[in-house]
C-alpha angles and dihedrals in degrees: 000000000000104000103118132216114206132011114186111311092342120094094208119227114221112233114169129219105188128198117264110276087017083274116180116269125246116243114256117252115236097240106136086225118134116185122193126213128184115229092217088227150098108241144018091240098061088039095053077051102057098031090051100055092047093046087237096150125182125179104251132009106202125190151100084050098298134108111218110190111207107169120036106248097241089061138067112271113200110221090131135070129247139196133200098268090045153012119191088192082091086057104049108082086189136018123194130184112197129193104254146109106236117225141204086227127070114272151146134234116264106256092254081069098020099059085051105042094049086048091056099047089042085049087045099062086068129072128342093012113041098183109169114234091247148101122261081231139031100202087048085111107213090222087054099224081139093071124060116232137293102049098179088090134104083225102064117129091250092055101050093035101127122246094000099098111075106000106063117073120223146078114317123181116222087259087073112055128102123257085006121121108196125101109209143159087031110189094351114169088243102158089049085056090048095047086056095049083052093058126085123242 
């Protein structure tokens, strides 16, 4: 049915964000595609809280050492914003917030979000997802030296780059989606996040 009991270490506790009107939910695409938000907090709690009253569902949130589940995997979440001519939310096999402030600098999830997130991805790379434990784009620099300022624009240089969304499998951050106008997760250490989640325990 696509809620999910254990990941890793972490037993996941099911917290449902339903569509407005309890409308039905649209099945998920097989695109092998994760993408990773920051829920510009300090805590799940506070996040379940937002996201939930604005039916901004992920899939996951993941932090102070917990796993909430909020969209059954085999359904759309709805992290992302749409638009009429599009909605990215079809593309994303798997949406996760994670609790985190996103920086321009380079930086790394506290442990509490870190031990989760990297759990999830490394969980993610088996049956029905299959999302591969890389980048979209190799020359998509972690630091981000590689897109002006300001990134919370629908315009940066990640989100209008041709045939990469939704065609390319791998880990995006919401900076990189297209018609989308956040910027996080900033300079986030991904690929250090994706080597853990390679590693065995």
């Amino acid at each position: 049915d696509g809620w999910v009991e254990r990941i890793g270490d972490f037993v996941v506790e099911r917290a449902e964000i339903k569509r407005p009107g309890n409308r039905p939910y649209f099945n998920n695409s097989h695109t092998r595609i994760g993408v990773l938000h920051t829920t510009e907090g300090n805590d799940v709690k506070g996040a379940f809280a937002t996201l939930s009253a604005n039916h901004s569902a992920p899939h996951f949130i993941a932090g102070d050492h917990r796993i909430l589940q909020c969209r059954p995997i085999t359904k759309q979440a709805a992290a992302l914003r749409s638009t009429k001519q599009y909605n990215p939310n079809t593309d994303a096999a798997l949406q996760i917030e994670m609790v985190g402030r996103s920086k321009q600098n380079l930086w790394l999830p506290p442990d509490t979000s870190l031990a989760p997130v990297v759990a999830i991805m490394r969980w993610a790379t088996g049956d029905p997802l299959d999302i591969p434990l890389t980048r979209p784009v190799d020359a998509w620099l972690d630091d981000c030296t590689d897109v002006k300022l300001p990134w919370a624009v629908t315009s940066n240089a990640r989100r209008t780059r041709k045939n990469i969304w939704p065609k390319v499998a791998g880990w995006y951050m919401h900076m990189e989606v297209p018609v989308n106008n956040h910027w996080d997760c900033g300079a986030l250490r991904l690929r250090e996040m994706l080597q853990m989640a390679g590693q065995q325990d």
